[in-house]
C-alpha positions as CSV (number, residue, x, y, z in Angstrom):
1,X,0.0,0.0,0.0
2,X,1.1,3.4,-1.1
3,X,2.0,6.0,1.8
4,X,-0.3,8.2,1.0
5,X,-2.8,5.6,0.7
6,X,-1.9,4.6,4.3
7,X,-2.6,8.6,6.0
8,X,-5.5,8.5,4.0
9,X,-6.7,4.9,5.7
10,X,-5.9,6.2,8.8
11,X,-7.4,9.5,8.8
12,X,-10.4,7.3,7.8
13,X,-10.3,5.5,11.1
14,X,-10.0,8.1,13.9
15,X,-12.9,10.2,12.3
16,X,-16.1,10.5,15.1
17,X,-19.6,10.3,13.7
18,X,-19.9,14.1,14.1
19,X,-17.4,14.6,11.8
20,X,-18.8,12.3,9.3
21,X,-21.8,13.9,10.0
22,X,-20.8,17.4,9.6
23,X,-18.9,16.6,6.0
24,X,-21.7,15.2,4.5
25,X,-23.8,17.5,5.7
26,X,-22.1,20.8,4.5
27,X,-21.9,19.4,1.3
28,X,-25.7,20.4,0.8
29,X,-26.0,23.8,-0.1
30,X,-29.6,24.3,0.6
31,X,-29.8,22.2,4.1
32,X,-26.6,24.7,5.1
33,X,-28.8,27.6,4.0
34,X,-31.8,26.6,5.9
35,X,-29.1,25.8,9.1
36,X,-28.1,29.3,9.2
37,X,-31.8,30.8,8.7
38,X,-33.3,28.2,11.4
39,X,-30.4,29.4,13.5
40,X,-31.7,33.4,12.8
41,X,-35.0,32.2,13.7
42,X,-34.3,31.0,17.1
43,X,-32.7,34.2,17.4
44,X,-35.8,36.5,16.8
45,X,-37.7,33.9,19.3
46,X,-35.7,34.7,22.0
47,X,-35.0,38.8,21.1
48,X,-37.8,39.6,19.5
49,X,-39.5,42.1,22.1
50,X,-36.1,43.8,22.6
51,X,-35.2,44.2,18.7
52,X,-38.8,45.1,17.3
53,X,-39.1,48.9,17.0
54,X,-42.8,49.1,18.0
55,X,-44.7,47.2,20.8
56,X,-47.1,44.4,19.3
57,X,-50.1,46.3,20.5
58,X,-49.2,49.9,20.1
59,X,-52.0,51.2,18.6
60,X,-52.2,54.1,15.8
61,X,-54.8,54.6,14.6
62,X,-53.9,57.8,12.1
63,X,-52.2,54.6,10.3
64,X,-54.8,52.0,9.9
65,X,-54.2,49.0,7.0
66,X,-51.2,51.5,5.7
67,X,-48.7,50.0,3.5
68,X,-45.0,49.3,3.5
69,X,-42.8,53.0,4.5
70,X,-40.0,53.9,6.1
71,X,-41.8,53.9,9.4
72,X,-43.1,50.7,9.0
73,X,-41.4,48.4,7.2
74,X,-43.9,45.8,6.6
75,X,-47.0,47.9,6.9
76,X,-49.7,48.0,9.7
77,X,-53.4,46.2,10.2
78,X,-56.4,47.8,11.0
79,X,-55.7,49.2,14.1
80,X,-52.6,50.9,13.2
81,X,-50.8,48.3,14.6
82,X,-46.6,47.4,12.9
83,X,-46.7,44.2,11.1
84,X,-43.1,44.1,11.3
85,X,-43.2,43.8,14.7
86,X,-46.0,41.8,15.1
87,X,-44.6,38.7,12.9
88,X,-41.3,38.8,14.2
89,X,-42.7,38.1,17.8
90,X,-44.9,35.7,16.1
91,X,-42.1,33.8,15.0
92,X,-41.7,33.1,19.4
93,X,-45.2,31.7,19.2
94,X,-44.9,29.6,16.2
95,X,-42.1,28.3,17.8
96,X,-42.8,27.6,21.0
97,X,-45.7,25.7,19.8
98,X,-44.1,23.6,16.8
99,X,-41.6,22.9,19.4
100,X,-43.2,21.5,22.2
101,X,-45.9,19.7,21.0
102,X,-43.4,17.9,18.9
103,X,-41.0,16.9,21.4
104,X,-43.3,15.9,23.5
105,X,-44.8,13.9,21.0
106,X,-41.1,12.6,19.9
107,X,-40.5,11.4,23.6
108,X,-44.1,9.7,23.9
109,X,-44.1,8.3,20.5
110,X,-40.4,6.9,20.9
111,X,-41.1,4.7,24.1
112,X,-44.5,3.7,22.9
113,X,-42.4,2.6,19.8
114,X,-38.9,1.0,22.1
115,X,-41.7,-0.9,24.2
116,X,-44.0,-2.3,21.2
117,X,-41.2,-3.1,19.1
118,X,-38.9,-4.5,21.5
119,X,-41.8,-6.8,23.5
120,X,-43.8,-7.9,19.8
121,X,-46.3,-10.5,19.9
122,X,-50.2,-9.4,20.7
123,X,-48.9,-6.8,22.8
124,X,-47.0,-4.7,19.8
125,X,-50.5,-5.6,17.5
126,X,-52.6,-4.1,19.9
127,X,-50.8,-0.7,20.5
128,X,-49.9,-0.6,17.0
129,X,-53.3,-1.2,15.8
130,X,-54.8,1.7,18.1
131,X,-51.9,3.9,16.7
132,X,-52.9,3.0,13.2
133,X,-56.3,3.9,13.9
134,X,-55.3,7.6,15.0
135,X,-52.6,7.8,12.4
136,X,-55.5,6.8,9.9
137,X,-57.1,10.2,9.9
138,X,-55.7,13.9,8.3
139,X,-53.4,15.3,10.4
140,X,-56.0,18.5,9.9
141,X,-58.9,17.1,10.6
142,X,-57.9,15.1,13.7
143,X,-56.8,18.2,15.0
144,X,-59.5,21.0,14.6
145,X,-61.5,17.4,16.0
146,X,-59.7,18.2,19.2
147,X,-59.7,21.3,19.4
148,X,-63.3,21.9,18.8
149,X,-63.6,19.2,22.1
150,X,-61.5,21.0,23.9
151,X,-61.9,24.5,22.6
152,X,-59.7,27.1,21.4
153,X,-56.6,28.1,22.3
154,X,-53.1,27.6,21.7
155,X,-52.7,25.1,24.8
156,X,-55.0,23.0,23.0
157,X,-53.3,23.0,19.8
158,X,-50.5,21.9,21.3
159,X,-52.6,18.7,23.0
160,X,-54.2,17.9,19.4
161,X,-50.2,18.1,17.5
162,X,-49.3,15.8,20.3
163,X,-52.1,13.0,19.9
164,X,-51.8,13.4,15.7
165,X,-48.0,13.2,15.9
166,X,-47.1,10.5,18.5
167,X,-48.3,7.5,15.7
168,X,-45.8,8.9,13.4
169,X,-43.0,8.8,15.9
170,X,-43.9,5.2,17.2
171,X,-44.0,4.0,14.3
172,X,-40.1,5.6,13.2
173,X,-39.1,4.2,16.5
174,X,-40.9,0.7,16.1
175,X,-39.2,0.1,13.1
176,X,-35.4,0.7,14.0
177,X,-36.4,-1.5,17.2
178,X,-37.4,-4.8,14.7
179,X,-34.7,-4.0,13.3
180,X,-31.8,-3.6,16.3
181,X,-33.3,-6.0,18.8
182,X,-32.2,-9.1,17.1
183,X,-28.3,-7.7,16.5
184,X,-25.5,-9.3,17.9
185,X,-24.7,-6.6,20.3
186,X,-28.1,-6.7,21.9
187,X,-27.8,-10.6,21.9
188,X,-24.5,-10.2,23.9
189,X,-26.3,-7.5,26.1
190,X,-28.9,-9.8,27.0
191,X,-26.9,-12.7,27.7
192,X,-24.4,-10.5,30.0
193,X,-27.8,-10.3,32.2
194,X,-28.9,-6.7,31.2
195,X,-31.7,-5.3,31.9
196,X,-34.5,-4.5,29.5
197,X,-34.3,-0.8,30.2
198,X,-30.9,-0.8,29.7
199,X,-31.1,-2.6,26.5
200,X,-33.5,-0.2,25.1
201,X,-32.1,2.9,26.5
202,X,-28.8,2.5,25.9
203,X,-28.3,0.1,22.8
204,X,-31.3,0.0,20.8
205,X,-32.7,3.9,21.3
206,X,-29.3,5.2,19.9
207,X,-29.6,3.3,16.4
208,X,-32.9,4.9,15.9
209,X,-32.4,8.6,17.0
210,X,-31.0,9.5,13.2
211,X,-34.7,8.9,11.8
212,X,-35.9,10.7,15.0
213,X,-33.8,13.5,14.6
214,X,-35.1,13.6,10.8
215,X,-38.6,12.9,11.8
216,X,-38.6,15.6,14.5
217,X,-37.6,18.2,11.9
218,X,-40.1,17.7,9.0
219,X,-42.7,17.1,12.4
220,X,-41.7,20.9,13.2
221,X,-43.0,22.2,9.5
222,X,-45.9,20.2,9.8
223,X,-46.5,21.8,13.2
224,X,-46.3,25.5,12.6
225,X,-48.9,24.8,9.6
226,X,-51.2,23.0,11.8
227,X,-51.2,25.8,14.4
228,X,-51.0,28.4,11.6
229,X,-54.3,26.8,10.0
230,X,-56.1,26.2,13.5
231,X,-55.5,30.2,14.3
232,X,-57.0,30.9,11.1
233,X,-60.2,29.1,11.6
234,X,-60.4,30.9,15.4
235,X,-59.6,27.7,16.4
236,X,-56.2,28.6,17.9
237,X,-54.5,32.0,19.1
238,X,-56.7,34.7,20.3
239,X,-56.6,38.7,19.7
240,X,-54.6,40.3,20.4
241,X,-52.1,37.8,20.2
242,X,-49.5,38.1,16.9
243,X,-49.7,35.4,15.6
244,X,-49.4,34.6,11.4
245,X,-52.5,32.3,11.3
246,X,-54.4,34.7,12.8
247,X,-52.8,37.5,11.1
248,X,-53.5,35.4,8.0
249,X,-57.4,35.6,9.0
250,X,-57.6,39.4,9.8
251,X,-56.1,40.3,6.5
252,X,-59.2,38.8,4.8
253,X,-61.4,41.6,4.4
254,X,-57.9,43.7,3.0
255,X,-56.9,41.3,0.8
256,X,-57.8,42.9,-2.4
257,X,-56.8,47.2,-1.2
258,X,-54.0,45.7,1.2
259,X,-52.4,43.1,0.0
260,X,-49.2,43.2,2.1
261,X,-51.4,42.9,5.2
262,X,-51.2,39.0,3.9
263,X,-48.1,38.9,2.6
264,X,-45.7,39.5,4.8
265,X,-47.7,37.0,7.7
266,X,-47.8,33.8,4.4
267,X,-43.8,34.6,3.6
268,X,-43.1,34.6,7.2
269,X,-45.0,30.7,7.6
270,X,-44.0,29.8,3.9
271,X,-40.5,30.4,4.6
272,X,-40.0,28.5,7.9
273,X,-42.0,25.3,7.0
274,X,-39.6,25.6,3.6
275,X,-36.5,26.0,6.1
276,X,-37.4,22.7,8.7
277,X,-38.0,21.1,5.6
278,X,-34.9,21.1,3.4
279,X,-33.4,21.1,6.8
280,X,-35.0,17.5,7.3
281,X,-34.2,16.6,3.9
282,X,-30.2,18.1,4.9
283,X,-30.2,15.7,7.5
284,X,-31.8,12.2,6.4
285,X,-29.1,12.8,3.6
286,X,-26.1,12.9,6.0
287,X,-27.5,10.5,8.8
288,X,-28.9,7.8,6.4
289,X,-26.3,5.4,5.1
290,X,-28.0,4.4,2.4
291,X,-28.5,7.7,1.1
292,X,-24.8,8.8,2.0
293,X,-22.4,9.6,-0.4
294,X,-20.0,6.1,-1.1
């Protein structure tokens, strides 16, 4: 063997998964891109009341529906009321939302999905089948279902993501565990005396957090369009609160003699659920093998 093929063998052993990782990952242009605007995003979440210029509910009413100025970048609604201001602290609310009602379903869904898989037999047909029944209806529909049992508000959207998105994570999770719990290192696990909790925790959960991870980010896009849809039906947030579904709705009766008032809230939601998305796409590419570059 060459020299130089012998540094390049070696190099090729003591590189860590994050590594590997973060070289294929780069490589893709547009899941970098949507890295670096997710990244500004979280950002405005956490900043946004200290950077806007004008409070979200500082009323002018001199200015009602006004378009795009100097003054206010992005226009105002009806009661005077910057736009600019009010999406960015939007972008906290959307956020918050897609956020936690995802990983809580990601944590639910995952156990219900370590358990069923790993125990099989009627108990894993059973769960599975209930899931299946839940996972058989519109992500929409199931939703504004719940919500119009439990009633409006943005607490509530966050209980009907949950119950819609848990199948979809069990199911990821279920999977990988059919697939892991018959390996040899599991086998060798079991017959060193672990535990069962300590086989799923610690050697089965790992092989199956790269479709999580993947999962968990086109789950997020999904998310801010179910809230985003609820809060346009008045099924979610409430006035005054600012936030793009329900900006969406209020802009109705503009739409056609102020068109930005709808603009600027649908860029805002277009452009994050296009973000998680090539950013899930960014990442099944580098964390899938199969789709890896050879």
């Amino acid at each position: 063997m060459k020299k130089d093929d012998k540094i390049k063998a070696e190099r090729a052993e003591i590189i860590t998964p994050f590594q590997d990782f973060w070289r294929k990952f780069r490589k893709q242009k547009t899941a970098v891109a949507a890295a670096i605007f997710f990244v500004i995003l979280v950002l405005i979440a956490i900043f946004c009341y200290e950077i806007v210029p004008y409070g979200i509910n500082e009323y002018d009413y001199s200015v009602p529906v006004q378009g795009p100025s100097a003054e206010h970048w992005f226009g105002t609604d009806e009661f005077g009321r910057d736009l600019f201001s009010r999406i960015l602290c939007g972008t906290r609310i959307s956020l918050t939302v897609a956020f936690s009602a995802v990983t809580i379903a990601a944590v639910i869904g995952s156990l219900i999905g370590l358990i069923s898989g790993y125990i099989g037999g009627t108990f894993d047909t059973v769960v599975m089948s209930l899931l299946d029944v839940l996972y058989a209806f519109p992500g929409l529909i199931l939703a504004i279902a719940i919500v119009a049992i439990l009633g409006p508000g943005l607490t509530n959207v966050v209980i009907a993501v949950v119950i819609f998105r848990i199948p979809i994570f069990a199911r990821v999770v279920r999977s990988n565990t059919l697939q892991l719990k018959n390996t040899v290192y599991v086998r060798a696990a079991k017959g060193l005396g672990a535990s069962k909790w300590r086989i799923l925790l610690k050697h089965i959960l790992p092989g199956a957090i790269p479709s999580v991870i993947v999962q968990y980010s086109l789950s997020i896009s999904g998310s801010i369009m179910t809230c985003a849809s609820l809060s346009f039906l008045g099924m979610g947030a409430m006035p005054p609160t600012p936030e793009w579904g329900l900006l969406l709705s209020n802009s109705r009766q503009y739409f056609f003699t102020s068109l930005h008032y709808a603009v600027f809230p649908g860029l805002a939601i277009l452009l994050t659920v296009l973000c998680f998305n090539l950013l899930g796409d960014g990442l099944r590419s580098a964390l899938d093998p199969r789709l890896s570059e050879q």
